[in-house]
Phi, psi and omega in degrees: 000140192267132183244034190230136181287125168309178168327311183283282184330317172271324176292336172283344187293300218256334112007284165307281168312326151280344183290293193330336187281300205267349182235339163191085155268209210261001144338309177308311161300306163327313167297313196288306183289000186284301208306321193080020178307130182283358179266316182097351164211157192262133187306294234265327151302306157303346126325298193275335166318307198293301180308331168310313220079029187304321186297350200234338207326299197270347175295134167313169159273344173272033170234035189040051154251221158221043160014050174290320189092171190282359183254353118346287176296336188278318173307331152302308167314317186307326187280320206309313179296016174264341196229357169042058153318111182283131178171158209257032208272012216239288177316273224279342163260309189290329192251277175344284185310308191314326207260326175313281165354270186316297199268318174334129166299197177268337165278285176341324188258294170304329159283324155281326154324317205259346151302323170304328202277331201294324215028051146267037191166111163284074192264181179197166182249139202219085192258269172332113173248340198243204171268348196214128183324116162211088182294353197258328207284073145285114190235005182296127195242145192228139145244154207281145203191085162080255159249349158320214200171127158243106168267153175178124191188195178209142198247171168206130176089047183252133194268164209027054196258318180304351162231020183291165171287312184226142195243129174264106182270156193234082214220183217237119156259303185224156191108176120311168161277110187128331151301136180286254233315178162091327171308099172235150171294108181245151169270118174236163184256136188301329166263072181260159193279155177109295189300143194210129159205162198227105181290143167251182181233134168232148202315346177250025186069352178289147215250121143214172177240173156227136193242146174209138201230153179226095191044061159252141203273140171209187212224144162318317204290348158321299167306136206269042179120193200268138167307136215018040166242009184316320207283308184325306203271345158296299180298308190306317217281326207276298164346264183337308242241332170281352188295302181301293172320321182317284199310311196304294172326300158327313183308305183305310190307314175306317170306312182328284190326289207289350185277285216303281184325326186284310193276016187260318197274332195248336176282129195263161119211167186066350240013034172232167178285174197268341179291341168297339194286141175304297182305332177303305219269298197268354121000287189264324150260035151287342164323292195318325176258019142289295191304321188293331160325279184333283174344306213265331199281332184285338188299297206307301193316293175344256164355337190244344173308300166288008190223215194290347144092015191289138132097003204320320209292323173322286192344278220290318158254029184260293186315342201246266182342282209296316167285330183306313186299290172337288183297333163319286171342282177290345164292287171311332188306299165344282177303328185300305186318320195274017193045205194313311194305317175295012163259306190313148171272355165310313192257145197318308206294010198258324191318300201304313165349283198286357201275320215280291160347321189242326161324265199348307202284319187286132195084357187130107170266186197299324144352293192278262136055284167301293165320317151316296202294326180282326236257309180286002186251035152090349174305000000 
């Protein structure tokens, strides 16, 4: 399998890269995080994002998308993460869309999708009950209430979840906690009579919540795919959505790298650049070879997404370990490399540090990850 982006794939690459350079580098986050913006994003950049068609990327066209694919969307996530563009396109596409699309009846995917691509309608997954990614530990309970349903529970680390429009839950019909089987999808809408959310603020500025819901009342047509069959199309949306994290991840490392080499070349002692020091030079190529490393496994995760589909689950977690470790890696590096200066909040290289943290944590961190991966090769 050719693992280098066709033609089409590098003019959206460049495309994309220039917008993020010209429309949101990380001054933008940065602003947003000043500002105290209640949303966490600036609406009129996530407009013009909508207007690219980022929002569609991954959509059929006959939900008014542009069926481009997951390899389309990973190349966009890659520039947004080179410049860590606040924007709910993580939330509300790559996982939100992703779990309607799979699961969704076809009046669900028509009411909901082309608003997404649209961008009048935001969603987020409101998955996490525990401090550590355990998709099956559901202990949020939906009981049968007539031809309805009543949820109640409480979610946490739900990204953009304090303004989606729709909350996609993830909650318990039958069983325990901890059980696969038993697991349904529900669509609730962010303002239901019931719902209570609370934005948190986390340390790389990416937007989440804690959501708690108390008998909130919902409808059959509510429900996401079949009742207590939720965990299969889970595991499906949370695979995509770590993969779709990867590239994100990539973007940001590539971005390190490339500041860190740049400040190698231009910062002196002794009156030569410090990028002259040997110890400095193998350092960095050790980077170098990670990253091309990174690299090769998300262009393949991609790739497989849209093509023949062999192996994704390996896939999504040999890519969601190797960049979490990787960007740890090159983020410390990063800073180190910038000295004193690489502490500071004046300066960029610090955003990627804390971005490399909360990346790391989302969907699984390497650890859990490392523990899949062994677990789906038979270990």
């Amino acid at each position: 399998m050719q693992l280098v982006l066709n033609e089409d794939q590098r003019m959206l690459q460049d495309a994309a890269r220039n917008f993020c350079r010209d429309h949101a580098p990380v001054d933008v986050l940065r602003e947003t995080r000043d500002s105290r913006d209640p949303t966490g994003y600036p609406a009129a950049l996530w407009q013009q994002m909508v207007n690219l068609g980022w929002a569609g990327m991954a959509i059929p066209e006959e939900h008014d998308g542009f069926g481009f694919g997951y390899g389309g969307l990973g190349i966009v996530l890659e520039e947004t993460g080179r410049t860590l563009v606040p924007s709910p396109l993580v939330a509300s596409v790559l996982l939100g869309a992703t779990a309607v699309n799979l699961a969704g009846s076809e009046a669900q995917k028509k009411s909901i999708l082309p608003q997404v691509v649209s961008g009048q309608m935001t969603l987020a997954l409101a998955l996490e009950e525990t401090p550590f990614h355990r998709p099956s530990h559901i202990a949020c309970r939906a009981q049968r209430d007539g031809e309805g349903f009543r949820i109640s529970g409480r979610k946490q680390f739900v990204l953009d979840g304090h303004c989606a429009d729709q909350l996609i839950v993830v909650a318990r019909t039958t069983g325990e906690s901890g059980d696969e089987s038993g697991i349904t999808l529900f669509v609730v809408d962010g303002n239901a009579e019931g719902l209570k959310r609370m934005r948190t603020s986390m340390v790389d500025s990416r937007n989440a919540a804690i959501i708690e819901l108390e008998d909130v009342r919902v409808d059959q047509d509510a429900v996401l795919g079949d009742v207590d069959g939720g965990h299969a199309v889970l595991e499906r949306v949370l695979d995509i959505g770590r993969i779709g994290l990867a590239a994100e991840m990539l973007g940001g490392i590539q971005e390190v790298f490339d500041r860190t080499v740049a400040y190698l070349k231009e910062r002196k002692q002794f009156g030569v650049p410090i990028g002259s020091f040997q110890a400095l030079q193998h350092r960095a190529a050790i980077l170098y070879s990670e990253i091309e490393l990174c690299r090769s496994l998300v262009r393949k995760a991609l790739a497989e997404l849209d093509g023949e589909q062999r192996g994704i689950p390996v896939l999504a977690s040999a890519a969601k370990a190797k960049l979490g470790e990787v960007f740890t890696l090159v983020s410390n590096e990063g800073v180190q490399m910038h000295g004193g200066i690489g502490m500071t909040d004046e300066f960029d290289i610090g955003f990627y540090l804390k971005r490399a943290r909360v990346a790391g944590q989302c969907l699984g961190d390497t650890a859990f990850h490392r523990d899949r991966y062994a677990r789906l090769n038979g270990y």
